[in-house]
KEKE-3310 file (N, C-alpha, C; in steps of 0.2 Angstrom, whole numbers, plus 5000, padded with zeros to 4 digits):
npx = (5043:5055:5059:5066:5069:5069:5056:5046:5046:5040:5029:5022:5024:5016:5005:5001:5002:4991:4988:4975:4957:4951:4946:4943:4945:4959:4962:4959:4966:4978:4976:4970:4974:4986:4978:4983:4991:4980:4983:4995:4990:4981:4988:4995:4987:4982:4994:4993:4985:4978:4977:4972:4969:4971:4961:4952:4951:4947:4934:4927:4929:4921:4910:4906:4909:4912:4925:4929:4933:4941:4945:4959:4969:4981:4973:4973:4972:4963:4961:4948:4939:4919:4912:4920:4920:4911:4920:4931:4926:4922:4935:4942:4935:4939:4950:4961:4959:4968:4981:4975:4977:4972:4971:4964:4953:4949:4947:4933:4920:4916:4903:4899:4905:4898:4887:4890:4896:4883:4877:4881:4881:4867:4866:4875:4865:4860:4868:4884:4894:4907:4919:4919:4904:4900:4902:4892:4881:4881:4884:4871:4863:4867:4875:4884:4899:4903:4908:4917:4934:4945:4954:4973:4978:4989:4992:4980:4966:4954:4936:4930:4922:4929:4938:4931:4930:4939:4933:4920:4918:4923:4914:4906:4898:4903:4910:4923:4917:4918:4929:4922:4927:4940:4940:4939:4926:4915:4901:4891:4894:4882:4874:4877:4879:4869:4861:4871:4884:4894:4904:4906:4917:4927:4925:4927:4942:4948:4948:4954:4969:4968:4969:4979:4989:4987:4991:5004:5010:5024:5022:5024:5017:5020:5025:5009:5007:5014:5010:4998:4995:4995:4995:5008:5005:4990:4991:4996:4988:4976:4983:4988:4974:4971:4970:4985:5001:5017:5032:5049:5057:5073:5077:5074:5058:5039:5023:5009:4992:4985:4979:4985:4998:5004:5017:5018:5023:5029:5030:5040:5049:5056:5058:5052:5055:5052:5046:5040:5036:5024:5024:5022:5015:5007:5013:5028:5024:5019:5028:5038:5052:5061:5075:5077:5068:5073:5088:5105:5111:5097:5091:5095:5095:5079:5073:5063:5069:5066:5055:5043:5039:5040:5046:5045:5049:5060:5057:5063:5063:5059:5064:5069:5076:5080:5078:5064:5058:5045:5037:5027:5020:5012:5006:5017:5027:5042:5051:5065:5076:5085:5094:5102:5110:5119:5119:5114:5109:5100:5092:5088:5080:5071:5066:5062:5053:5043:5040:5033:5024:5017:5017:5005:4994:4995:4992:5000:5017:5031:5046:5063:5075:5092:5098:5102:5092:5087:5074:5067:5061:5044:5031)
npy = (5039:5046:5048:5055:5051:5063:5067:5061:5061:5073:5070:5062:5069:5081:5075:5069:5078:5087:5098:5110:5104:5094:5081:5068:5066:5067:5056:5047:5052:5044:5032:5024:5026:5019:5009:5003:5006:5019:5029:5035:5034:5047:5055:5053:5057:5071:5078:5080:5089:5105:5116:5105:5095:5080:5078:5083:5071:5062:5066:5065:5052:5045:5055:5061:5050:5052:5047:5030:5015:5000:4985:4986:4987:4973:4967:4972:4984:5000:5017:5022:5032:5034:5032:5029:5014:5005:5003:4997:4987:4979:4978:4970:4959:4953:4949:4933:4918:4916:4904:4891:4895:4891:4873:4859:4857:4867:4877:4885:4879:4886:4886:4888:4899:4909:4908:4915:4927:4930:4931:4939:4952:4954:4956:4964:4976:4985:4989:4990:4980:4969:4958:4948:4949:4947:4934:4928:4932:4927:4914:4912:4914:4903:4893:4881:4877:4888:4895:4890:4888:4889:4893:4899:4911:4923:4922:4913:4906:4912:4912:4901:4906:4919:4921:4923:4937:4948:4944:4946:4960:4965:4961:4972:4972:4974:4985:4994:5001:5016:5012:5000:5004:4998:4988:4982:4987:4985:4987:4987:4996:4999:5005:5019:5021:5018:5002:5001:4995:4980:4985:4980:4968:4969:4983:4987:4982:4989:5004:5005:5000:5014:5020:5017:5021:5033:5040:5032:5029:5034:5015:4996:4980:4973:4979:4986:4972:4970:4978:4978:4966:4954:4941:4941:4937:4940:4952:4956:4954:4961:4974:4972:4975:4988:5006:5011:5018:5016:5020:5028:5025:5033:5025:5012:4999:5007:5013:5020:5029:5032:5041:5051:5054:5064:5076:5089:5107:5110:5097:5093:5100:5094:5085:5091:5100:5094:5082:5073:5059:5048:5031:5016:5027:5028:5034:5028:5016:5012:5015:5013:5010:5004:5005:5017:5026:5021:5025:5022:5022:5023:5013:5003:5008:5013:5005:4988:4972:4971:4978:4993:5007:5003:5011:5027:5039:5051:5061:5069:5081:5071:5058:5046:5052:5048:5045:5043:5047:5050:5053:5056:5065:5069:5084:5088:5086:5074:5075:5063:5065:5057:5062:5056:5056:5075:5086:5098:5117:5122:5110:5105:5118:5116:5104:5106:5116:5107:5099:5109:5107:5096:5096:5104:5098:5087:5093:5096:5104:5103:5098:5096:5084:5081:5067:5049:5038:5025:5017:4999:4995:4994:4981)
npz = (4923:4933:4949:4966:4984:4990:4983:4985:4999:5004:4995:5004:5018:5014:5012:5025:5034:5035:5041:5049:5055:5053:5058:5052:5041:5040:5045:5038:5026:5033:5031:5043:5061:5068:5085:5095:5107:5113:5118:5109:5097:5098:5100:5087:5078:5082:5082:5068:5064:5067:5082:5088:5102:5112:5118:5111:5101:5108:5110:5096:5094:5105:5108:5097:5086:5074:5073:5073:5083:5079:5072:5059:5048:5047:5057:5067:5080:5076:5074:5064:5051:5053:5043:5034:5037:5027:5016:5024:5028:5017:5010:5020:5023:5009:5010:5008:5019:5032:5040:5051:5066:5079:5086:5082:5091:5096:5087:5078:5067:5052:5051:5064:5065:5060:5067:5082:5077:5074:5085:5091:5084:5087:5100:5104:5098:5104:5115:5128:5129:5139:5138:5146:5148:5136:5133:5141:5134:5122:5123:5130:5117:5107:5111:5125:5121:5115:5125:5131:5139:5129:5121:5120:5131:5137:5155:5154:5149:5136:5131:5117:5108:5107:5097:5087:5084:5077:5065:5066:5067:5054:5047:5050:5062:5076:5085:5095:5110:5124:5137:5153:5165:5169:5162:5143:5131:5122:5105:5093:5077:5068:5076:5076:5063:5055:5046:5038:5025:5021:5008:4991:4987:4978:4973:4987:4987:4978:4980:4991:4987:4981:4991:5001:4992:4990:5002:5003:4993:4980:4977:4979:4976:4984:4995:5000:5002:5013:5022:5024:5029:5022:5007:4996:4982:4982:4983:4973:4963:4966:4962:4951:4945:4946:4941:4937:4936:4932:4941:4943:4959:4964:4956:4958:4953:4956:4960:4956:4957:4940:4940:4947:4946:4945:4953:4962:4963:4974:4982:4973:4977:4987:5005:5019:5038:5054:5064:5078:5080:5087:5096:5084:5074:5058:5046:5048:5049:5039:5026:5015:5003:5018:5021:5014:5020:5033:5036:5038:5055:5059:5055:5062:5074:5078:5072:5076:5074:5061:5061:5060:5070:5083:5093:5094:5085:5077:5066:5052:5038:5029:5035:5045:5059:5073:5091:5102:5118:5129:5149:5159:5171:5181:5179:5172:5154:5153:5139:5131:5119:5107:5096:5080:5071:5065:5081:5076:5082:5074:5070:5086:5088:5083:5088:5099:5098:5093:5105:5112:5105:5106:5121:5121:5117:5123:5137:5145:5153:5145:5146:5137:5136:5127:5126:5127:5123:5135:5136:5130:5114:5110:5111)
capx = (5044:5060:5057:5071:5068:5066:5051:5042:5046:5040:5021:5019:5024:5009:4997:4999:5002:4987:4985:4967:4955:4945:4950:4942:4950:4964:4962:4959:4974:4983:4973:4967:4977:4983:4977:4984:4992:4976:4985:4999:4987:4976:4995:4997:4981:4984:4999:4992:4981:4982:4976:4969:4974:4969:4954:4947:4951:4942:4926:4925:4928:4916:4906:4901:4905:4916:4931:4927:4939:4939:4949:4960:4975:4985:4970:4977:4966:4964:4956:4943:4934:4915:4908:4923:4919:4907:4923:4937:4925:4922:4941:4946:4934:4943:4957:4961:4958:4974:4981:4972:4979:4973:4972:4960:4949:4951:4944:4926:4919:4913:4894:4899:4909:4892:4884:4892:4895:4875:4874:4885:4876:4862:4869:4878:4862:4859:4872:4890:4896:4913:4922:4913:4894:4898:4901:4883:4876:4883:4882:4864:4860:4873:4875:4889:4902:4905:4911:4921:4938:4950:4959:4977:4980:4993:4993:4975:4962:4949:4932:4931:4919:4932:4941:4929:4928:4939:4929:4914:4924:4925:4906:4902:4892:4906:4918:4925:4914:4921:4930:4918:4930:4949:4939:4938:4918:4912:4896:4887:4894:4876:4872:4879:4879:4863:4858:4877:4884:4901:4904:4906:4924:4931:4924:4931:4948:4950:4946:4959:4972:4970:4969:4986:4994:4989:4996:5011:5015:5025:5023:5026:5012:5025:5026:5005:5006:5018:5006:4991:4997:4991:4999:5011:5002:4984:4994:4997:4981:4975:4987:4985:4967:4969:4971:4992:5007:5023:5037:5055:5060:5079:5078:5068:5050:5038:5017:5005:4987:4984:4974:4986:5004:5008:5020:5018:5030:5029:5032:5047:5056:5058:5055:5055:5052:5054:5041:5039:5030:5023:5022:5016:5013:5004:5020:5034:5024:5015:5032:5044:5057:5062:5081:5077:5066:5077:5093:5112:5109:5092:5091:5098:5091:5074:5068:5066:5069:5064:5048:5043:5033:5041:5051:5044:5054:5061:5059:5069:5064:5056:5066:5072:5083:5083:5072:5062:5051:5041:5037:5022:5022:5008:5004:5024:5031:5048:5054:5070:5074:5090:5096:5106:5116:5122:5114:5114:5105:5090:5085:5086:5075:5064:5064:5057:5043:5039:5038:5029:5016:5015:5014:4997:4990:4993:4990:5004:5021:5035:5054:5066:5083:5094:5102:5100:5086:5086:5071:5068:5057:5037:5031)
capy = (5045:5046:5052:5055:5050:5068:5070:5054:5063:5078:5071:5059:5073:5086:5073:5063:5084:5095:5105:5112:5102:5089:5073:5060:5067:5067:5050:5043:5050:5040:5026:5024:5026:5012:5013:4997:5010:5022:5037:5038:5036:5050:5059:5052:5062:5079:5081:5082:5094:5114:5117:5102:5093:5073:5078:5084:5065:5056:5067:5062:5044:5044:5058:5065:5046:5052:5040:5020:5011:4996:4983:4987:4984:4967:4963:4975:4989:5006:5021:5025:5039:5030:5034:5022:5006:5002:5002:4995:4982:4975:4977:4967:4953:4951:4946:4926:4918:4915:4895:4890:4899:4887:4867:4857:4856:4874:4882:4883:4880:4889:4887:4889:4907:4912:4910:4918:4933:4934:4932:4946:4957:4955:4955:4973:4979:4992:4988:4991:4977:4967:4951:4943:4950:4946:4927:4924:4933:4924:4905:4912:4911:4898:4886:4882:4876:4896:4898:4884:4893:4884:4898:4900:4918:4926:4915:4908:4907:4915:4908:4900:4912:4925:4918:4926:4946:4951:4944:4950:4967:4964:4960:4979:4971:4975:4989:4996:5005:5017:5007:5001:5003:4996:4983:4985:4986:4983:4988:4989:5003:5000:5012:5028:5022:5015:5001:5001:4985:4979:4990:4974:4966:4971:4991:4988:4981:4995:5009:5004:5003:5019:5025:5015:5024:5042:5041:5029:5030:5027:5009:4989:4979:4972:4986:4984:4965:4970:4985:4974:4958:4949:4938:4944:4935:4943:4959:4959:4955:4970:4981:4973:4977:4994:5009:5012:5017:5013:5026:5026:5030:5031:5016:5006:5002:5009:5012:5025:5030:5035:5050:5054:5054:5072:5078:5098:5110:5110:5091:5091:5102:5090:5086:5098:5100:5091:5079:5069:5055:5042:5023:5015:5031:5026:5035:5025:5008:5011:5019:5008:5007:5004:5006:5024:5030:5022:5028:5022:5022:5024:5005:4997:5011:5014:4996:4982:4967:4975:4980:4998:5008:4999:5017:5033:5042:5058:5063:5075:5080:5065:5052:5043:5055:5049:5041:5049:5045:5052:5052:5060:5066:5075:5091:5088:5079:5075:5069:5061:5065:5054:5063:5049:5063:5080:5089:5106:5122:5122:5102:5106:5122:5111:5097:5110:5118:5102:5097:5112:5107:5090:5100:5107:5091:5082:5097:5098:5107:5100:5098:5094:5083:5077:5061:5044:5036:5019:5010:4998:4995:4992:4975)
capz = (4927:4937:4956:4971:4988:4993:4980:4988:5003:5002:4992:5007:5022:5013:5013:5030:5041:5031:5047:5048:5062:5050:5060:5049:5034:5042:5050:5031:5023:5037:5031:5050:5065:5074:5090:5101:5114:5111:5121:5105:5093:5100:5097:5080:5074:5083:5079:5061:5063:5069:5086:5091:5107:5113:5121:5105:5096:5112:5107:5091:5094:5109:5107:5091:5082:5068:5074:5077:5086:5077:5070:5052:5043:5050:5061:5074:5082:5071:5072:5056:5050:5055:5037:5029:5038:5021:5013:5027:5030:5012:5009:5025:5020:5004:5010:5010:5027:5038:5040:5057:5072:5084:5087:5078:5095:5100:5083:5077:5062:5048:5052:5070:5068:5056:5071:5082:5072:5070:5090:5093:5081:5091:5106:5105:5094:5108:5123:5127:5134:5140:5136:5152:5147:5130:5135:5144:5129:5115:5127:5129:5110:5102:5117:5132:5116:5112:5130:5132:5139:5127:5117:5126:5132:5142:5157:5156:5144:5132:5129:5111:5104:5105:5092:5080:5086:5070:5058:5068:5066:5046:5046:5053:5066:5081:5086:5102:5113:5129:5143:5156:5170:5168:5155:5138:5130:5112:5104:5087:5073:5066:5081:5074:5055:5054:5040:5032:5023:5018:5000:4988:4988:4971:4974:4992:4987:4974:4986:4996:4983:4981:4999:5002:4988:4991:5007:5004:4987:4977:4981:4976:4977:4990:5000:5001:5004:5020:5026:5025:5032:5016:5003:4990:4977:4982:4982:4966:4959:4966:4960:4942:4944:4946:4934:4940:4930:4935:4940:4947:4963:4966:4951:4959:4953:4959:4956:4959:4954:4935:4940:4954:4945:4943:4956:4962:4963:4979:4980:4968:4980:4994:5011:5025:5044:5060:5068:5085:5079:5092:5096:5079:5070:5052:5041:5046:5049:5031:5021:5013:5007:5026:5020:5013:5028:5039:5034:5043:5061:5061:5053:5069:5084:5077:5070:5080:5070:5053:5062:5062:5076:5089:5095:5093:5081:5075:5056:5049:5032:5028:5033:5053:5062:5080:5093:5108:5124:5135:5154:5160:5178:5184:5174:5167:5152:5150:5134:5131:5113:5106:5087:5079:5065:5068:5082:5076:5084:5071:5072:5094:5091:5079:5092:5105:5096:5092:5111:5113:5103:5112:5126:5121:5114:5132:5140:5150:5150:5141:5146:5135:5136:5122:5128:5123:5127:5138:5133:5124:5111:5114:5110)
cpx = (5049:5061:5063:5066:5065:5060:5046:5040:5040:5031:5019:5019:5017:5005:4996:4998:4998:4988:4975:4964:4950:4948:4946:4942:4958:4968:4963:4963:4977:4982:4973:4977:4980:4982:4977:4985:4986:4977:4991:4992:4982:4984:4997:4992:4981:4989:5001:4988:4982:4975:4970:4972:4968:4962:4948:4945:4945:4934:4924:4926:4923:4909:4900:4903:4907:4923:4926:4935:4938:4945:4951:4964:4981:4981:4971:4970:4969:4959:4952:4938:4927:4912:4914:4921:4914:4913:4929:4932:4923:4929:4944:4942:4936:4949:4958:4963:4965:4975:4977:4978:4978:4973:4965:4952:4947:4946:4937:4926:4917:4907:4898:4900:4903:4886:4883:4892:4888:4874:4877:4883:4871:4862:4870:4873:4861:4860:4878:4891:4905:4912:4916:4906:4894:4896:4894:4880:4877:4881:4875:4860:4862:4874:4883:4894:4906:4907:4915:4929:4946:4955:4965:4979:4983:4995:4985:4972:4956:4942:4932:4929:4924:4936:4938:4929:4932:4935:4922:4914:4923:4919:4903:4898:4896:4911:4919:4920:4919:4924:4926:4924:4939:4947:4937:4930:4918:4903:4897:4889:4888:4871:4872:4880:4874:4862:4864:4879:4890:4901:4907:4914:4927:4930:4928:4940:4952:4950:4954:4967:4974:4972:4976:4991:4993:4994:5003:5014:5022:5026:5024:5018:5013:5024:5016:5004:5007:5012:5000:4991:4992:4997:5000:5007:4994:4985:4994:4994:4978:4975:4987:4977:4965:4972:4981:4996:5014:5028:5043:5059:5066:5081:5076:5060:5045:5029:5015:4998:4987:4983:4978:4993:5009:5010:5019:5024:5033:5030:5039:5052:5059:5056:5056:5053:5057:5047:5041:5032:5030:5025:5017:5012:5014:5011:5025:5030:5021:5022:5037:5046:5060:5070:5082:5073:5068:5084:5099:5110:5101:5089:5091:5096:5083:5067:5069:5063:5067:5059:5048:5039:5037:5045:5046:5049:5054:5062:5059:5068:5065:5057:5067:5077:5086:5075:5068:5058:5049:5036:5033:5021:5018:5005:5012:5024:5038:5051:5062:5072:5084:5091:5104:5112:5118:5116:5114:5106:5098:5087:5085:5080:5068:5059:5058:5053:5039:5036:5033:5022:5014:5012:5005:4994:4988:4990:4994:5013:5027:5042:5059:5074:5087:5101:5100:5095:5088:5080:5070:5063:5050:5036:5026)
cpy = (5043:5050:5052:5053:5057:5071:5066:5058:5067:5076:5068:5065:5079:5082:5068:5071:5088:5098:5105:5107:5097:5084:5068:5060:5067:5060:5046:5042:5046:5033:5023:5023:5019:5014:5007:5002:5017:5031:5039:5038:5042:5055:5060:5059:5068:5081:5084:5089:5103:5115:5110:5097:5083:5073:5078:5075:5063:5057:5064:5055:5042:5048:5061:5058:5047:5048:5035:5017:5005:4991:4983:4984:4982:4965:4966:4982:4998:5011:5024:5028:5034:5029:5028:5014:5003:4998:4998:4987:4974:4973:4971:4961:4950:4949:4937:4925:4913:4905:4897:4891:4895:4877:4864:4857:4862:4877:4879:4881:4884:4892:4891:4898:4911:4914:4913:4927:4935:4934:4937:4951:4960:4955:4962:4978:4985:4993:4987:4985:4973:4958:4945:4945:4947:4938:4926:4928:4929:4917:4906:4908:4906:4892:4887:4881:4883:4900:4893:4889:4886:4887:4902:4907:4919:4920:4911:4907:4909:4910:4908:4905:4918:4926:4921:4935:4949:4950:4946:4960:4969:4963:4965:4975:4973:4978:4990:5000:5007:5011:5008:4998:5003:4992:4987:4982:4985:4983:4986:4995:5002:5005:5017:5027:5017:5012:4999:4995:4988:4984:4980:4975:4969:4979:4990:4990:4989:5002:5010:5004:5009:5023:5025:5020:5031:5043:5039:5028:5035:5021:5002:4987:4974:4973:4986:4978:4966:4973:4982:4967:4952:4947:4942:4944:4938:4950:4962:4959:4962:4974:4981:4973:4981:5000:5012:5013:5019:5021:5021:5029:5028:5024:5012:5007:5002:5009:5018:5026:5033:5042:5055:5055:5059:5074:5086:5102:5109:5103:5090:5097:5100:5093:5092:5098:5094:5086:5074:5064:5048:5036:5022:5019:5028:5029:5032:5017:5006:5012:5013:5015:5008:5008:5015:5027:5028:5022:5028:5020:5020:5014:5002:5001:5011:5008:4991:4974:4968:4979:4988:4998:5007:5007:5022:5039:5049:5059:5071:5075:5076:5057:5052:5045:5054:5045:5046:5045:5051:5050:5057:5059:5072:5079:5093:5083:5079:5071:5070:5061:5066:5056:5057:5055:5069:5084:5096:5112:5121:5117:5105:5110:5119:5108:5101:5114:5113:5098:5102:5112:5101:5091:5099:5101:5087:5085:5097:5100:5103:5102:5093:5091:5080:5072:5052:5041:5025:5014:5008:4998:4992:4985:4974)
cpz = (4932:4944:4960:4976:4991:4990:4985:4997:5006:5001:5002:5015:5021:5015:5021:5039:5037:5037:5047:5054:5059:5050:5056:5043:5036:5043:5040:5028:5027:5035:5037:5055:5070:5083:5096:5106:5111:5113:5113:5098:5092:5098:5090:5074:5076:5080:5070:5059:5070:5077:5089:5097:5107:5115:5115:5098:5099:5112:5101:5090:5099:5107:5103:5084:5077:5064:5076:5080:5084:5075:5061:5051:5050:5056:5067:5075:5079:5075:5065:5055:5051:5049:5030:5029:5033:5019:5017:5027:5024:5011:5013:5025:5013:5004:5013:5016:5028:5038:5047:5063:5078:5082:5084:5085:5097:5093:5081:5068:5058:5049:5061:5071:5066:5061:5078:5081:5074:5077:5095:5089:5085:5098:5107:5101:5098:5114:5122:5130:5134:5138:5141:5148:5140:5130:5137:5140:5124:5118:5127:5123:5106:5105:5121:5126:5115:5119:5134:5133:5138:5122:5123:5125:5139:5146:5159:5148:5142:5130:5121:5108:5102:5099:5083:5080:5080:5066:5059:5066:5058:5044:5048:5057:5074:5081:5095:5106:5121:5137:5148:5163:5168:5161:5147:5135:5121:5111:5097:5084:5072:5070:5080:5067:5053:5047:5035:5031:5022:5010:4998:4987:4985:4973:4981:4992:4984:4978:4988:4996:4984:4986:5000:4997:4989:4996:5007:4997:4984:4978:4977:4978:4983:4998:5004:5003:5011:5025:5029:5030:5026:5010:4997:4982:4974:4982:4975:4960:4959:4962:4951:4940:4945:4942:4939:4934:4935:4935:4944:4953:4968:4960:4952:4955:4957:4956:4960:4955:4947:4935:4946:4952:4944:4951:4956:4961:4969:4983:4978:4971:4987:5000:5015:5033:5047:5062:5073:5084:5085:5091:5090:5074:5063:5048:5042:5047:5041:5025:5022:5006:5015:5025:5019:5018:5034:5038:5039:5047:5063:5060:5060:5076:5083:5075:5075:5075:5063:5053:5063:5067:5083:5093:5092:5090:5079:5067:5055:5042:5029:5032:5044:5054:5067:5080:5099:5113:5127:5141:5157:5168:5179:5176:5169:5161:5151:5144:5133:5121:5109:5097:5087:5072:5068:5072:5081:5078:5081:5072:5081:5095:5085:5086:5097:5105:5094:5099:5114:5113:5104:5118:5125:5121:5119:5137:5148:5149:5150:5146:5140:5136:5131:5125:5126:5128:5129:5136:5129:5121:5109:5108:5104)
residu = (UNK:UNK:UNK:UNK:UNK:UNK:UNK:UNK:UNK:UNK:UNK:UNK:UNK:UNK:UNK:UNK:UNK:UNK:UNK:UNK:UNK:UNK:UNK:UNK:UNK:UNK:UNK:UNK:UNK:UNK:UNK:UNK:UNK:UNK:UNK:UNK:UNK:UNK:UNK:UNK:UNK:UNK:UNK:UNK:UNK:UNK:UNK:UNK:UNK:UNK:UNK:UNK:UNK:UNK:UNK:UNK:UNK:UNK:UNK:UNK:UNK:UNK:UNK:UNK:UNK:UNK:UNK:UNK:UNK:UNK:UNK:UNK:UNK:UNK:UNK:UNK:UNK:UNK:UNK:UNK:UNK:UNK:UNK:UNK:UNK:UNK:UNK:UNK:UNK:UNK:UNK:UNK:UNK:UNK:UNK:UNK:UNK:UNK:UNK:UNK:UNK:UNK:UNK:UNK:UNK:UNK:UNK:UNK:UNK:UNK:UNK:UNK:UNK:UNK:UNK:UNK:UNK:UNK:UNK:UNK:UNK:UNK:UNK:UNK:UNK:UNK:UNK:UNK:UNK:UNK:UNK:UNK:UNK:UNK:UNK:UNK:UNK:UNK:UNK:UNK:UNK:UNK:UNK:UNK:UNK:UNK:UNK:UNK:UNK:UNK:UNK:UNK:UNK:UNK:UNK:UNK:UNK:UNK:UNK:UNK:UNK:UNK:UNK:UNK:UNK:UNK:UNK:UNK:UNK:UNK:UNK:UNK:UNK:UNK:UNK:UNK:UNK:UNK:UNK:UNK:UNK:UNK:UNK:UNK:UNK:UNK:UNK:UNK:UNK:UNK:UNK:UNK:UNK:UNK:UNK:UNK:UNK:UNK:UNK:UNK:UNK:UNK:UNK:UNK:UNK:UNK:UNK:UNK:UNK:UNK:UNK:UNK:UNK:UNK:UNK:UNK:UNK:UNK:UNK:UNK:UNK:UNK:UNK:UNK:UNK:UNK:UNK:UNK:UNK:UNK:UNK:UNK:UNK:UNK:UNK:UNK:UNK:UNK:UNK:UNK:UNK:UNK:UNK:UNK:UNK:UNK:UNK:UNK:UNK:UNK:UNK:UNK:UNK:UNK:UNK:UNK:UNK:UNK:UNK:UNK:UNK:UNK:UNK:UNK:UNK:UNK:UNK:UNK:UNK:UNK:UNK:UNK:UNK:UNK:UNK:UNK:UNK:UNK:UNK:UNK:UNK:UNK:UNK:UNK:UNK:UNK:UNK:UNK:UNK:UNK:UNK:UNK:UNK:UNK:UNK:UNK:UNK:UNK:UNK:UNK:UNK:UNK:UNK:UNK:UNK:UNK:UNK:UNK:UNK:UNK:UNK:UNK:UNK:UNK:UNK:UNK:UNK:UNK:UNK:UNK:UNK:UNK:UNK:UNK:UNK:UNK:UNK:UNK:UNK:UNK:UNK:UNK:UNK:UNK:UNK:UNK:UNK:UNK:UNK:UNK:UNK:UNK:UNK:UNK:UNK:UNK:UNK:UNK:UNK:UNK:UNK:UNK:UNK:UNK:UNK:UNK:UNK:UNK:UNK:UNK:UNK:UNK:UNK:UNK:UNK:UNK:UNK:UNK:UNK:UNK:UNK:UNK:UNK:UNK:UNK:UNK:UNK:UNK:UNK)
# end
């Protein structure tokens, strides 16, 4: 099958903006939100759906328990529907373990991280606690060794133990619970998903496959390796262990699910629309080729270093039009909103129903100016 870039477009734009207000379907087609800066990511997911603003994420991630803040894809912090983590958390233990990050005295062992793990299980079985409290809980059960502050961070350093909280993460026994205070807290998912296990590797990985590909397909098994921060070579296992038939998009090959291959009408008449997508947003950091969704200009003002995310971007019928910010002042926002092509009447009055609907979402009233934008690009 022979596909344009505007058909690719087009499938990935339906399934990433459904509208309607069912955030953990929403949050899945994304294949979780990332949520290092947690105010864009609370942006990423409104702005997909129809009359919902941030207030409405922060409840279901606090209050009704439908989102987890946890850690996902490249080991970074995600938002996920709470009922996946069977499945994110077998996935993300099937992927081969990392060279050694630290110095032969600094890292634990095998037996040590196992323990660990099992003492931060029990630790957060029915308490939110912080990096400090978790320290004289975990030294509690394991001994002083697992608080030794020997992992280098920022300008000091981390007690060793911390050095596991991913894999603890990946083990469903720890996610994010609400900030207590300026600090950040971590609980037990087993608190609001009582009972649940990793989904076994092989049904995990496979899952996941497909997840990546509804959203981001047509793809490489490349394109997957990149997404996930996993090796090429366990990419490609994967993908030849799962039911895929191969298409072409623009003449490149490409892959997509067996049961998923048919293209609508609606699909096969290209992309469409405006969107004001944040810090990090899942569509340009998930979508390759880069070259074809960053297009000319967009390549050298939107990317930093070949990295997506890094910029808050403007898509334009499918693809990177331009860059954006905003500056939030009281009960104002002003965004600065940098078109990198032509700026004609219809993209401006896009631009500013789309800041409109920023507006609503922050719950404060929009300004719009079209000039280039001065900063630089988030770290």
């Amino acid at each position: 099958m022979k596909l344009t870039w505007d058909q690719v477009s087009a499938r990935r734009l339906q399934r990433h903006f459904p509208g309607g207000q069912d955030l953990p379907a929403v949050v899945r087609a994304m294949s979780g939100a990332h949520a290092q800066i947690l105010t864009a990511a609370e942006l990423s997911i409104a702005v997909r759906c129809d009359g919902i603003t941030r207030y409405d994420v922060q409840s279901a991630l606090w209050t009704e328990r439908s989102l987890v803040k946890t850690f996902g894809p490249r080991g970074t912090v995600h938002l996920l529907p709470t009922d996946d983590l069977p499945m994110w958390t077998g996935a993300l233990q099937a992927l081969p373990t990392r060279a050694a990050l630290f110095a032969t005295d600094v890292r634990m062992t095998a037996a040590q991280t196992e323990q660990v793990i099992a003492a931060l299980a029990d630790a957060l079985a029915d308490d939110e606690l912080t990096v400090e409290e978790l320290t004289v809980a975990v030294v509690a059960r394991v001994g002083k060794w697992a608080g030794d502050l020997v992992m280098p961070a920022f300008q000091g350093f981390w007690p060793r133990w911390q050095q596991a909280i991913t894999e603890a993460a990946n083990a469903g026994v720890l996610c994010y619970a609400p900030n207590k205070g300026r600090k950040a807290a971590y609980t037990n998912p087993q608190r609001w998903l009582p009972g649940f296990k990793p989904m076994p590797t092989d049904e995990a990985v496979a899952e996941l496959v497909r997840r990546y590909l509804y959203g981001y397909g047509p793809a490489t098994s490349a394109n997957f390796a990149r997404w996930l921060s996993a090796p090429e070579t366990w990419a490609a296992k994967a993908f030849a262990s799962s039911d895929l038939v191969q298409v072409y998009v623009e003449g490149r090959e490409a892959w997509v699910c067996a049961d998923d291959a048919a293209f609508s009408s609606a699909e096969a008449s290209g992309g469409s629309g405006l969107r004001l997508l944040p810090y990090f947003d899942a569509y340009v950091v998930g979508g390759q080729p880069r070259d074809l969704l960053f297009p000319g200009k967009a390549s050298e003002r939107a990317l930093a270093g070949g990295q997506a995310g890094n910029y808050p971007v403007v898509l334009v019928d499918g693809v990177v039009a331009g860059v954006w910010h905003q500056r939030r002042s009281g009960r104002r926002v002003d965004l600065t909103v940098e078109l990198l092509g032509s700026s004609t009447a219809r993209v401006r009055r896009l631009v500013e129903a789309e800041a409109e609907r920023i507006g609503e979402i922050l719950g404060a009233t929009p300004t719009v100016t079209f000039d280039v934008v001065s900063v630089g690009p988030h770290a």
